[in-house]
C-alpha positions as CSV (number, residue, x, y, z in Angstrom):
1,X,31.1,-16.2,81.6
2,X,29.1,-17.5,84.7
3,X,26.0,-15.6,85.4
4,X,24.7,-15.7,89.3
5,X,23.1,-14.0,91.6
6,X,24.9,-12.0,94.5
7,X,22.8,-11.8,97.7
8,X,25.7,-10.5,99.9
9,X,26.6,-7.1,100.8
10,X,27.8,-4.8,97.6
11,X,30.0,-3.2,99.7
12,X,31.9,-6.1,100.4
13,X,31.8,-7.7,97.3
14,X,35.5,-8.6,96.1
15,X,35.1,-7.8,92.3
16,X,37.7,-6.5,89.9
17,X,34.2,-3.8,88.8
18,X,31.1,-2.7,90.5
19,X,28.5,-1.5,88.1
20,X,26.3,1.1,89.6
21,X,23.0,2.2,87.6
22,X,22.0,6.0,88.5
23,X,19.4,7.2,86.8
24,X,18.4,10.6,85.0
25,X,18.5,13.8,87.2
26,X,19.1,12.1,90.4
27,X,20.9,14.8,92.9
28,X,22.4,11.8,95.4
29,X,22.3,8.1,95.0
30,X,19.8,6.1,96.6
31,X,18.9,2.7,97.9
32,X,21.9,0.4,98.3
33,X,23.9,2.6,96.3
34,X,24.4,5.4,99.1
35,X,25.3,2.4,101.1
36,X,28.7,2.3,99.4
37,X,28.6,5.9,99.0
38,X,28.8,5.9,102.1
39,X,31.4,3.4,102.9
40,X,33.8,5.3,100.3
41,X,33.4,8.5,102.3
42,X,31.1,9.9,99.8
43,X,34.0,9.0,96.9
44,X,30.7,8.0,94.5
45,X,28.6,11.6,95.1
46,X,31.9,13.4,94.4
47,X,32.7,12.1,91.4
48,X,29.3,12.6,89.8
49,X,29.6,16.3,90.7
50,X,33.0,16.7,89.5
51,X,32.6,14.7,85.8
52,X,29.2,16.7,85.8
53,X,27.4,12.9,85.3
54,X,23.5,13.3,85.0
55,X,22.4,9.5,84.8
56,X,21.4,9.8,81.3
57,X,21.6,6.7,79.3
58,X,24.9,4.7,78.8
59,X,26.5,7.8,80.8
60,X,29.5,6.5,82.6
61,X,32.5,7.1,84.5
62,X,34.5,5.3,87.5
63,X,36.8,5.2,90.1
64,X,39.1,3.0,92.1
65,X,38.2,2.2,95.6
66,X,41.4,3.0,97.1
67,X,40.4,0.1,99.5
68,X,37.5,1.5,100.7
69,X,35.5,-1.4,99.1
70,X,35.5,-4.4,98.6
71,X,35.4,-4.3,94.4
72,X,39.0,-2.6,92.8
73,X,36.7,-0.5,90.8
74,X,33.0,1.0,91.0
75,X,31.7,2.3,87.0
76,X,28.5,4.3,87.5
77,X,26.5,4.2,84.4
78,X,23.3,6.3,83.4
79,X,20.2,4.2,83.6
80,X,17.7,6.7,82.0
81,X,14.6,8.0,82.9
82,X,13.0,5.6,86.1
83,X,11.9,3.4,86.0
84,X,14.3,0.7,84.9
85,X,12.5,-1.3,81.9
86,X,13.7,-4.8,80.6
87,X,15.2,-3.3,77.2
88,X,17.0,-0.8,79.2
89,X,18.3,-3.0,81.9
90,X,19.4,-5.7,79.0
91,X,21.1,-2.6,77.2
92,X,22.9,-1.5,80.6
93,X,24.2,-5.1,80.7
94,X,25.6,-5.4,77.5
95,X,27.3,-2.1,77.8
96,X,28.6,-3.0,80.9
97,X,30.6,-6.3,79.8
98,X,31.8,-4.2,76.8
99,X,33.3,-1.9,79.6
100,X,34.7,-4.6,81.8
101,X,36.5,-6.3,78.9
102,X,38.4,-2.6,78.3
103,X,38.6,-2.3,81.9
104,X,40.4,-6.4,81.9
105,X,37.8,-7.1,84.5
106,X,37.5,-10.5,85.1
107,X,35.3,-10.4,88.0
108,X,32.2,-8.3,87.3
109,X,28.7,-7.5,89.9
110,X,25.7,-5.3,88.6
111,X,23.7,-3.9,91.0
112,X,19.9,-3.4,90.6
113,X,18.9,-0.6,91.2
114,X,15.8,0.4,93.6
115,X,12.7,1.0,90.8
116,X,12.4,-1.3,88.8
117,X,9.8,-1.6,86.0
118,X,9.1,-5.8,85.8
119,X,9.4,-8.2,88.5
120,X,12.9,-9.3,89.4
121,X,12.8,-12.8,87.6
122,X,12.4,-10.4,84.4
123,X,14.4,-8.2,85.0
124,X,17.2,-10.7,85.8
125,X,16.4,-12.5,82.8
126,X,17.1,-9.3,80.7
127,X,20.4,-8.7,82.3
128,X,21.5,-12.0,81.9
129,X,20.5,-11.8,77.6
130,X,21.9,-8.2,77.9
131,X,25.3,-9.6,79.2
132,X,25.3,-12.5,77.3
133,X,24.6,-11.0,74.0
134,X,26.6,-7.8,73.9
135,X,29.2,-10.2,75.0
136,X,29.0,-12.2,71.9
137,X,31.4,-12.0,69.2
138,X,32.0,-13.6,65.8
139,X,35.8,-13.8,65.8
140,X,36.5,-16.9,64.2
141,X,37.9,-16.1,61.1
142,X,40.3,-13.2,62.9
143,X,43.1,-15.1,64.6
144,X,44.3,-12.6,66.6
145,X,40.9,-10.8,67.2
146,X,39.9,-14.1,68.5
147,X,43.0,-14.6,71.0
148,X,42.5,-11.0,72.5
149,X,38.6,-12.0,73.3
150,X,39.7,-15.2,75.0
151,X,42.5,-13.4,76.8
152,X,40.1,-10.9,77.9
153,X,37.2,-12.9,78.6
154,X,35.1,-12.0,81.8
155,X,34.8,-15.0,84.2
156,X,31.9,-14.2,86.4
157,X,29.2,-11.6,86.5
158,X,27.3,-11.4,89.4
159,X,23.2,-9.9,89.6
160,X,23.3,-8.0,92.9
161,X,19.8,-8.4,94.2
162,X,18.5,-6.9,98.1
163,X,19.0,-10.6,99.2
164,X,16.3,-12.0,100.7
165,X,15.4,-15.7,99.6
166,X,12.7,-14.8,97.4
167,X,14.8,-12.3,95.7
168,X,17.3,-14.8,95.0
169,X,15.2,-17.7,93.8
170,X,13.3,-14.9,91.5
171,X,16.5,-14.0,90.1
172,X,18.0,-17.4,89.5
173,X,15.2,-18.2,87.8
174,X,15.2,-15.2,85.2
175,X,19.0,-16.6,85.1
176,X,18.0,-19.8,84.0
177,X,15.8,-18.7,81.4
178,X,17.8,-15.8,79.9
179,X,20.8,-18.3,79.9
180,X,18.8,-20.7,77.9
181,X,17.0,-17.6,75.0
182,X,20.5,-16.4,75.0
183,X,22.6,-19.6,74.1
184,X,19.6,-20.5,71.2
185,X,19.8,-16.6,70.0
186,X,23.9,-17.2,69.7
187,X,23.4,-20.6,67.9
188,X,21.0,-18.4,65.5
189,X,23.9,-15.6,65.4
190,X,26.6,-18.6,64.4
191,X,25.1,-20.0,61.4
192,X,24.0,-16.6,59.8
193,X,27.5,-15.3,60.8
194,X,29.2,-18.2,58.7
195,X,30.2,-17.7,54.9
196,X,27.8,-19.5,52.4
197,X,31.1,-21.5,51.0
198,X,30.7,-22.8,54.5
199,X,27.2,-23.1,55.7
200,X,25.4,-25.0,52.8
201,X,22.2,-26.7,52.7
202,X,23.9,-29.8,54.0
203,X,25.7,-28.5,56.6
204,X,22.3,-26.4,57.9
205,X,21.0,-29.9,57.6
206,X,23.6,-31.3,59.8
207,X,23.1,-28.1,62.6
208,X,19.5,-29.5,62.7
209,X,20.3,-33.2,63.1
210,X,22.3,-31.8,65.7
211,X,20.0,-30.1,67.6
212,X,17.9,-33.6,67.6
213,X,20.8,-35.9,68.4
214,X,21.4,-33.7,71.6
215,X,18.0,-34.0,72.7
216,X,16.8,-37.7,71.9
217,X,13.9,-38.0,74.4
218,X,11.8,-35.0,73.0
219,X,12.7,-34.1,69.6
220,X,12.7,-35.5,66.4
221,X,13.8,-35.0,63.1
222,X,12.7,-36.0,59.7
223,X,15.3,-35.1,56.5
224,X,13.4,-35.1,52.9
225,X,16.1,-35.3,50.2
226,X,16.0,-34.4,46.5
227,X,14.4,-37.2,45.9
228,X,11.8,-37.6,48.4
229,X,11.4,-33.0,47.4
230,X,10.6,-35.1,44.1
231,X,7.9,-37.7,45.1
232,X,6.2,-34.9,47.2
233,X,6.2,-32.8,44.2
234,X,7.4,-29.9,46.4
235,X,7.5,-28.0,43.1
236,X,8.4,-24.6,44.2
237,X,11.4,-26.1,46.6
238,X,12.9,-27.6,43.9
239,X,12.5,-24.7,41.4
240,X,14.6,-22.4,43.3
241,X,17.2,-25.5,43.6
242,X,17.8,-26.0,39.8
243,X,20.7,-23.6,39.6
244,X,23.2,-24.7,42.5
245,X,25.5,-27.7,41.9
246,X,24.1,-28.1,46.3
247,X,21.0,-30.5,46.5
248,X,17.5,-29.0,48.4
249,X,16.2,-30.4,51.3
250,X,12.9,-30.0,53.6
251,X,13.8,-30.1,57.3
252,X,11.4,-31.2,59.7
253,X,12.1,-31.2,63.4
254,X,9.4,-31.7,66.3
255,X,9.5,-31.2,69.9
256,X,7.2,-33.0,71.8
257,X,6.1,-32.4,75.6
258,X,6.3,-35.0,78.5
259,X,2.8,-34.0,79.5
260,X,-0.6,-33.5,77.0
261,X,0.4,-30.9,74.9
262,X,-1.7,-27.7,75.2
263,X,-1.1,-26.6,71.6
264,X,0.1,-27.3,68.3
265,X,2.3,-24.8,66.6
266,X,4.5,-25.0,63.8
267,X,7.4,-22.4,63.2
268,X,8.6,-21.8,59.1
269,X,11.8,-20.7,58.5
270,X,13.0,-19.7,55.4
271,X,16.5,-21.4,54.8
272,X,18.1,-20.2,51.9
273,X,21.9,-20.6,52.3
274,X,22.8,-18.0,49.4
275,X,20.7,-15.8,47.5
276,X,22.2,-14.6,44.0
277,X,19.4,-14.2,42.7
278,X,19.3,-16.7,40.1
279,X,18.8,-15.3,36.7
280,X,17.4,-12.2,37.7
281,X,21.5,-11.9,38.9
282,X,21.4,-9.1,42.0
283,X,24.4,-6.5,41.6
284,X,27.3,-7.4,43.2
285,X,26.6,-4.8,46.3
286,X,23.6,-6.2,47.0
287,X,24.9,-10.1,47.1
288,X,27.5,-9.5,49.7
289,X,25.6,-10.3,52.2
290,X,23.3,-12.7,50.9
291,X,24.4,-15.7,53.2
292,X,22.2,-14.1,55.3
293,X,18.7,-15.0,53.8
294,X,18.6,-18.7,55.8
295,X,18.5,-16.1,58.7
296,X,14.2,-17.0,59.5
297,X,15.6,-20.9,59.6
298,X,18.8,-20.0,62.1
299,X,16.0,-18.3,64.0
300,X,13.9,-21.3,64.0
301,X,16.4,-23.7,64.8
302,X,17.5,-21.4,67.5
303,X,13.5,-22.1,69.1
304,X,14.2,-25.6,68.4
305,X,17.2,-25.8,70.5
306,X,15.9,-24.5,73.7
307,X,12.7,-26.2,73.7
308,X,14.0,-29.1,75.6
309,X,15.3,-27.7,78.3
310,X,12.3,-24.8,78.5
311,X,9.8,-27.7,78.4
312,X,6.8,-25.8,77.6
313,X,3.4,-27.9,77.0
314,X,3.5,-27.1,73.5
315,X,3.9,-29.3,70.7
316,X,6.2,-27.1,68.4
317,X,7.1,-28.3,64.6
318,X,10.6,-26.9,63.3
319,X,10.3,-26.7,59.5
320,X,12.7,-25.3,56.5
321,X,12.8,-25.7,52.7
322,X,16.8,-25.6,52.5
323,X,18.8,-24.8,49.2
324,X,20.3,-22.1,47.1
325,X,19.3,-19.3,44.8
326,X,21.9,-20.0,41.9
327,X,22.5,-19.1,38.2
328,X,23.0,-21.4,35.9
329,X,22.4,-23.8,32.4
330,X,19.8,-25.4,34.6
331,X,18.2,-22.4,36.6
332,X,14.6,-21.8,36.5
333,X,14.3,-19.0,34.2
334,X,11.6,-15.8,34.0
335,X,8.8,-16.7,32.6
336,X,8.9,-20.4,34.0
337,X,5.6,-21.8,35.6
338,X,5.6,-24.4,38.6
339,X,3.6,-26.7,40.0
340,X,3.7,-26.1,44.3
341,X,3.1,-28.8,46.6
342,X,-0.7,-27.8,47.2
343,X,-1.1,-28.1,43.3
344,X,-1.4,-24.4,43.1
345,X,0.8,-23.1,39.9
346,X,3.5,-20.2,39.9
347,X,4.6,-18.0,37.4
348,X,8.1,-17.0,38.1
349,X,8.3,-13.1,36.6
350,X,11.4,-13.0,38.4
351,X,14.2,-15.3,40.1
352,X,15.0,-13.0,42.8
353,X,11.4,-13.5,44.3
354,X,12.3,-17.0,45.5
355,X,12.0,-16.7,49.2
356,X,7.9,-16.9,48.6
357,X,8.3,-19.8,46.3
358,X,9.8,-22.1,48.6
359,X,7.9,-21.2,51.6
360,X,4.8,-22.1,49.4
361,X,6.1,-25.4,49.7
362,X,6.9,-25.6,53.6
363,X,3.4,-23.5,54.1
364,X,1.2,-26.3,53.2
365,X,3.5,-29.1,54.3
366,X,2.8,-27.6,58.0
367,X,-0.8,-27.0,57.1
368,X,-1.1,-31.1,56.7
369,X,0.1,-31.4,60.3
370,X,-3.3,-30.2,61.3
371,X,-1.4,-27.4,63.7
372,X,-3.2,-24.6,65.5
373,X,-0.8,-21.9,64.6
374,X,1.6,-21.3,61.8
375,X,4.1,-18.5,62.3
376,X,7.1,-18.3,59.6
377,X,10.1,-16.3,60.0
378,X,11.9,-15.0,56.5
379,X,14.2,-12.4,54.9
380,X,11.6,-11.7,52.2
381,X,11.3,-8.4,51.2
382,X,13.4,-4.8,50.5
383,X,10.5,-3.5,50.9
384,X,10.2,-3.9,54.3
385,X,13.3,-2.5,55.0
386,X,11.8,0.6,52.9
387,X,8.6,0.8,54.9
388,X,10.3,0.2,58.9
389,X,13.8,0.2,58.7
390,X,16.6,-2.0,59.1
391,X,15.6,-2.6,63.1
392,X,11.9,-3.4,63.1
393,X,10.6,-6.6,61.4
394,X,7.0,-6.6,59.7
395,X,4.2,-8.8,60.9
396,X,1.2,-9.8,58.7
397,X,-1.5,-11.9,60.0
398,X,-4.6,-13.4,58.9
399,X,-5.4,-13.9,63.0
400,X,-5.7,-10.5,64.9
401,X,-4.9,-12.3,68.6
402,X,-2.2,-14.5,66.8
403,X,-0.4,-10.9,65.6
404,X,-1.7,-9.7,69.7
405,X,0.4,-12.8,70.8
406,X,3.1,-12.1,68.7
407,X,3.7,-8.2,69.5
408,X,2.9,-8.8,73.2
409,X,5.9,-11.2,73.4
410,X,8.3,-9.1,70.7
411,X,7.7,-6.6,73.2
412,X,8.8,-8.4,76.0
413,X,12.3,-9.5,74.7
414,X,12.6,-6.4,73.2
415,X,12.5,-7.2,69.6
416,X,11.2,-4.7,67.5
417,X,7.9,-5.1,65.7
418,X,5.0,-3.7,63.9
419,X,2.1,-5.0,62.2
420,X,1.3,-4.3,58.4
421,X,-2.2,-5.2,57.0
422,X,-3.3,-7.8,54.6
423,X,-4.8,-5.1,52.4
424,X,-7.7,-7.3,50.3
425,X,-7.5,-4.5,47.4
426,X,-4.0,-5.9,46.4
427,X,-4.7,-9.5,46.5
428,X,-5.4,-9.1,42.8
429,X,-2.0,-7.6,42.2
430,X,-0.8,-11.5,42.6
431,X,-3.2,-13.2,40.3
432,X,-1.0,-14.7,37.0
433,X,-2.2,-14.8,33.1
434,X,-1.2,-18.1,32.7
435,X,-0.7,-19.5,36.4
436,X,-2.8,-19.0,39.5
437,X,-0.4,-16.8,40.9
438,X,3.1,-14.8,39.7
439,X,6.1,-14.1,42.0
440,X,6.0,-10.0,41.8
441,X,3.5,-7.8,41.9
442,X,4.5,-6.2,38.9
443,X,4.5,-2.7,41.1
444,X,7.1,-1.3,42.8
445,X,4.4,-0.2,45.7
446,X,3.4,-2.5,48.8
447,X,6.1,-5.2,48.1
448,X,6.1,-6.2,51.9
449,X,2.4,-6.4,52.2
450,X,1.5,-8.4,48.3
451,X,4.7,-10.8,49.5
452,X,2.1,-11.6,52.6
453,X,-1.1,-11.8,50.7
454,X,1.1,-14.5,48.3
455,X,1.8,-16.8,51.5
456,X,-1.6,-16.5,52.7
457,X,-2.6,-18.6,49.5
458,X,-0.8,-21.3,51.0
459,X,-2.3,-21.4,54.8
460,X,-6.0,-21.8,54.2
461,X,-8.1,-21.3,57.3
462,X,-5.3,-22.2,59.4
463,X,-4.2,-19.3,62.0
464,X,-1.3,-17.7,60.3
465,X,1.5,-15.1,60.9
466,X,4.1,-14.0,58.5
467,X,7.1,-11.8,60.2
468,X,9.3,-10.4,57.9
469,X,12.7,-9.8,59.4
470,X,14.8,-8.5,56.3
471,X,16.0,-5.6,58.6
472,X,16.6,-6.8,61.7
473,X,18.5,-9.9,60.9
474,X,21.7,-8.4,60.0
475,X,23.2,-5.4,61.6
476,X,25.1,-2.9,59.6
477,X,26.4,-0.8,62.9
478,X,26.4,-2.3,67.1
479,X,23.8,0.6,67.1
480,X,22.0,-1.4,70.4
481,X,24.5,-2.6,72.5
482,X,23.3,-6.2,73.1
483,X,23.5,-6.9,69.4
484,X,26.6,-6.4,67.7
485,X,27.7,-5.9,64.0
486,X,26.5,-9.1,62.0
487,X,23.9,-11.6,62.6
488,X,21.1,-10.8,65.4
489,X,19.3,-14.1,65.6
490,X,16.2,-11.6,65.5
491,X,13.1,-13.4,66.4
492,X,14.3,-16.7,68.5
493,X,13.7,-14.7,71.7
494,X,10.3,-13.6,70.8
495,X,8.8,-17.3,69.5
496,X,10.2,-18.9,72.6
497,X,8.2,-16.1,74.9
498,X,5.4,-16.8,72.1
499,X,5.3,-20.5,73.0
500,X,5.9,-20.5,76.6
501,X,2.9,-17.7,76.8
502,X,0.8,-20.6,75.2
């Protein structure tokens, strides 16, 4: 699908659709709209009194043209209340290309609509993710689901802006950029989407050698095997490892700027392929969909992959401790202690908790890079999900304008997120008899927040944010529009705002 702008006259636009935001309670159509109410002979205000339409949000109905235009079809669809904000306009979009696929529109035009509440390059960015994300669909296992969505793809989808040359260049600009956050959200959505039989550690390892291959000049990538896991004594990596017959790795990609770079910042993802977990076996239920938990590493090679072409003056270090959570002769077993990378100890109370263990590991291997900001991205806790639902992903910080940074630009690409505290009176709750620290709590209160307080041990002074995105990364339902059932690639929008903004 090929996202531009349209400068010329909407009522002349040769389309196969016309999309026509209204919003809520409007009596008559306004702006460029009752310019091609006009032109239909007032076709547009009579069909919103006749199906009784009231603008509110997703609301639609159309008509043909009979002619009278130059688009086949107009849909009018409810914008909400005005003005028009970014999450609704990217919502609009992606209900819109859902509608022109049923419609067999091949040629689609949106029309922005007077009040608007961001600047136009915003605004055209959010269309463009909105289209290209509720457009998005993981058919490749369905043969003839697959066939009908090429057959019924949508060519061209045209932003109709008032057309002047500053309007234009703004919107092609928020083109650009929501072209680029959408592609790297979709690579995200791709490997999460894949079965664990077929996205293993290698093969996540190969997506990220990828990513560096493609872009030579400013990034570079850095494999540590099993054996070099070893001689780092990346104890709590190769713990989880023990139990699949699939080697560990630690991936470590960095993007470097042409110009000085203005910051240092290294992004964490936690990258484990599949999650039984381990000896302390989940029930079957609950590992269906446990290919998801490398979800925080998707995410971060998802950043990774736009950073090139976004060229922000940021030096940005891509890191994962890959493997899988398996049972086994050879698994770590409850009751096991570990020796991490930093030289802190572990007492594993239970398998399942192995998410934490591994990022101990990556933690302080991006501490050593001397960075300004760490910010790592995982599928830690059920608890969570208990605490803020399966839509809005936890933040813990030990750096109030890092968490600022990081809800300011969540809030942008309309990510959901909300901040949980570092609550002092539960670091205790971590402390081990025989270790430094244990896995669990050992309470089934505050998972979320005593999951946190266990990273922190790893980040020392160094400004740190944990999100925990064990909701978000998976959807259950296509409850928002621009991200349907499956994989989300929740969180690649919001750390590329978060690094350009630095």
């Amino acid at each position: 699908m090929r996202i531009h702008v349209e400068a010329h006259d909407p009522k002349s636009l040769a389309v196969d659709l016309l999309v026509v935001p209204v919003f809520k309670g409007a009596k008559r159509l306004s702006g460029a709209a009752a310019g091609l109410d006009k032109a239909s002979g007032g076709m547009l205000a009579d069909l919103m009194v006749q199906e009784k339409f009231e603008g509110k949000h997703g609301e639609h109905v159309s008509l043909r043209t009979m002619g009278k235009l130059g688009a086949t079809k107009v849909l009018l669809i409810g914008a909400g209340e005005k003005p028009l904000s970014e999450m609704e306009a990217r919502k609009l979009a992606a209900l819109t290309t859902g509608l022109a696929r049923r419609n067999r529109a091949k040629t689609v035009a949106f029309l922005l609509p007077d009040g608007l509440a961001a600047p136009l390059a915003e605004m055209a960015e959010a269309v463009t993710e909105g289209a290209i994300l509720g457009d998005y669909r993981f058919f490749k296992y369905k043969d003839k689901e697959l066939k009908e969505y090429a057959e019924n793809a949508i060519d061209s989808f045209g932003i109709v802006t008032p057309g002047g040359k500053k309007d234009v260049a703004a919107a092609e600009k928020g083109i650009r950029l929501g072209e680029i956050c959408s592609r790297a959200t979709i690579l995200a959505r791709g490997l999460v989407n894949e079965p664990a039989s077929e996205m293993t550690p290698e093969r996540l390892v190969h997506a990220a050698q990828a990513i560096a291959k493609a872009n030579p000049k400013r990034i570079s990538i850095k494999v540590h095997d099993e054996k070099a896991l070893k001689e780092m004594k990346a104890g709590g990596i190769l713990a989880v490892a023990k139990g699949s017959d699939e080697p560990p790795y630690l991936v470590h990609l960095t993007y470097k700027p042409a110009k000085k770079a203005r910051k240092k910042v290294a992004i964490v993802g936690k990258g484990i392929t599949f999650d039984s977990g381990g000896l302390s076996l989940k029930p079957s239920e609950s590992m269906e969909d446990m290919k998801i938990d490398m979800a925080g590493c998707a995410a971060m090679l998802g950043v990774m992959s736009a950073l090139a072409e976004l060229a922000p003056d940021v030096e940005v270090h891509g890191i994962s401790g890959i493997c899988e959570n398996m049972p086994s002769g050879k698994a770590t077993r409850p009751g096991d202690i570990i020796r991490t990378m930093s030289g802190k100890t572990i007492e594993i109370l239970n398998t399942d908790a192995e998410g934490r263990v591994t990022l101990a590991d990556t933690l302080h291997y991006a501490v050593q890079l001397g960075v300004d900001h760490i910010v790592d991205m995982a599928t830690l806790t059920g608890a969570c999900m208990v605490a803020l639902g399966q839509e809005v992903a936890g933040v813990m910080s030990n750096d109030r304008k890092l968490a600022k940074r990081l809800l300011d630009a969540a809030a942008s690409e309309g990510e959901l997120l909300w901040e949980l505290p570092l609550t002092e009176e539960y670091r205790d709750l971590m402390k081990a008899h025989q270790a430094d620290l244990k896995n669990i709590s050992g309470t089934r209160y505050g998972g979320a927040i005593t999951a946190g307080l266990f990273l922190e041990e790893f980040v020392g002074k160094t400004s740190w944010a944990h999100i925990d995105l064990a909701g978000p990364a998976w959807a259950e339902k296509n409850t928002v529009p621009h991200q349907p059932r499956g994989a989300t690639g929740f969180g690649v929008r919001t750390m590329i705002e978060f690094v350009q903004d630095l």
